[in-house]
C-alpha positions as CSV (number, residue, x, y, z in Angstrom):
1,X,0.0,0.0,0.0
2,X,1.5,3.3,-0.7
3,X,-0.5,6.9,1.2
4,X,-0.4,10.0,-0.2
5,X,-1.8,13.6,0.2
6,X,-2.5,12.8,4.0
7,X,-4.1,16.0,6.0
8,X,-5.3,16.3,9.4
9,X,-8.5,18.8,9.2
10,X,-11.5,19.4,11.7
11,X,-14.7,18.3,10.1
12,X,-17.3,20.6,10.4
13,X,-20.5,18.1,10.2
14,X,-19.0,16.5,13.9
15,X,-16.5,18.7,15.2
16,X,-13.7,16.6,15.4
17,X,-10.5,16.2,14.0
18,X,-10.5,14.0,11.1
19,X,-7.1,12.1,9.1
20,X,-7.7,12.0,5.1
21,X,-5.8,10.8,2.1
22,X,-5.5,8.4,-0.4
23,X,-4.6,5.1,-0.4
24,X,-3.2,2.9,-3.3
25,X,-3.5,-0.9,-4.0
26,X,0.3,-1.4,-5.7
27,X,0.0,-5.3,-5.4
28,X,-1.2,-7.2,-8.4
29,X,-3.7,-8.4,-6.9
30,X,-7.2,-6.6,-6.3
31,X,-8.2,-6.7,-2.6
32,X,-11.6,-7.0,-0.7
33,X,-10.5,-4.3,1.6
34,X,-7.9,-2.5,3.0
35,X,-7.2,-2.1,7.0
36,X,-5.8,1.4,8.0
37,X,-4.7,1.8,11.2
38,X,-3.5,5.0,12.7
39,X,-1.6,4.6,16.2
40,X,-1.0,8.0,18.1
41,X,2.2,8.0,20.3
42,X,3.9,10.0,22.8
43,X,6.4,12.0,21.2
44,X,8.4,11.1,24.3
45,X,8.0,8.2,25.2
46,X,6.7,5.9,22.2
47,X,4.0,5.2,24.3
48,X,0.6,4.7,22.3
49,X,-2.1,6.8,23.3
50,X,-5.0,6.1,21.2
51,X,-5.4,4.0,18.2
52,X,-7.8,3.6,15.2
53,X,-8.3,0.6,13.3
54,X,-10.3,2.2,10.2
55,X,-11.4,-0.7,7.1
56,X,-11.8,0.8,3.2
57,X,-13.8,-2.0,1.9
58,X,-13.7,-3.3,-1.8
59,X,-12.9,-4.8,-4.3
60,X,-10.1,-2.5,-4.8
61,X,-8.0,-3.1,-7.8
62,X,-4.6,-3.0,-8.3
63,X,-2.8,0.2,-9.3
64,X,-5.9,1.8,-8.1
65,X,-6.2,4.8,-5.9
66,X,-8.7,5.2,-3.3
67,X,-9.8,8.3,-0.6
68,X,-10.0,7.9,3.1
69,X,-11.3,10.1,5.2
70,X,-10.5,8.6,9.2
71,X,-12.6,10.4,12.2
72,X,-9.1,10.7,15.1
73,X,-11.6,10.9,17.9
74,X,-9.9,14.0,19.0
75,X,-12.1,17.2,19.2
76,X,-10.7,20.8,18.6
77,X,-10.7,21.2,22.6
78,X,-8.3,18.7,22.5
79,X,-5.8,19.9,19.5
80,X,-2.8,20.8,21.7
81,X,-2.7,16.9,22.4
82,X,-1.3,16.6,18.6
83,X,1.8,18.9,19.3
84,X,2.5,16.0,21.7
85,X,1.7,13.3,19.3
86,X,3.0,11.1,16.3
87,X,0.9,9.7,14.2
88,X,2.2,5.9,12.6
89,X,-0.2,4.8,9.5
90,X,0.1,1.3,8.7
């Protein structure tokens, strides 16, 4: 999987920050779906804080290019956490 054009952005519709991008399939194989999961660390001390397990489901082709858009869970109140923070996409 290869991501690309990845932006963190608060949604207006819920109020909370939101992760999107694309996502492409570069095996040759098509897939049923695609698991995206975002793991937010302490910058510190490595130590997860909060994790998201998001699924794009298919069939997704190869070579094809798909948008996510991933709620974070994290409201605008709480937008000094991300200075604090690393995101890891996998």
């Amino acid at each position: 999987m290869a991501y690309s054009n990845m932006t963190f952005y608060l949604n207006s519709t819920n109020s909370y920050y939101h992760l999107k991008g694309l996502i492409k399939d570069i095996l040759p194989e098509f897939r049923g779906f695609i698991s995206v999961m975002i793991d937010f660390r302490n910058q510190s001390t490595v130590t997860s804080v909060h994790s998201i397990l998001y699924t794009l489901h298919g069939p997704i082709d190869s070579n094809t290019t798909v948008p996510f858009d991933i709620d974070t869970g994290y409201t605008q109140a709480q937008q000094n956490r991300f200075q604090y923070l690393k995101a890891l996409i996998t």
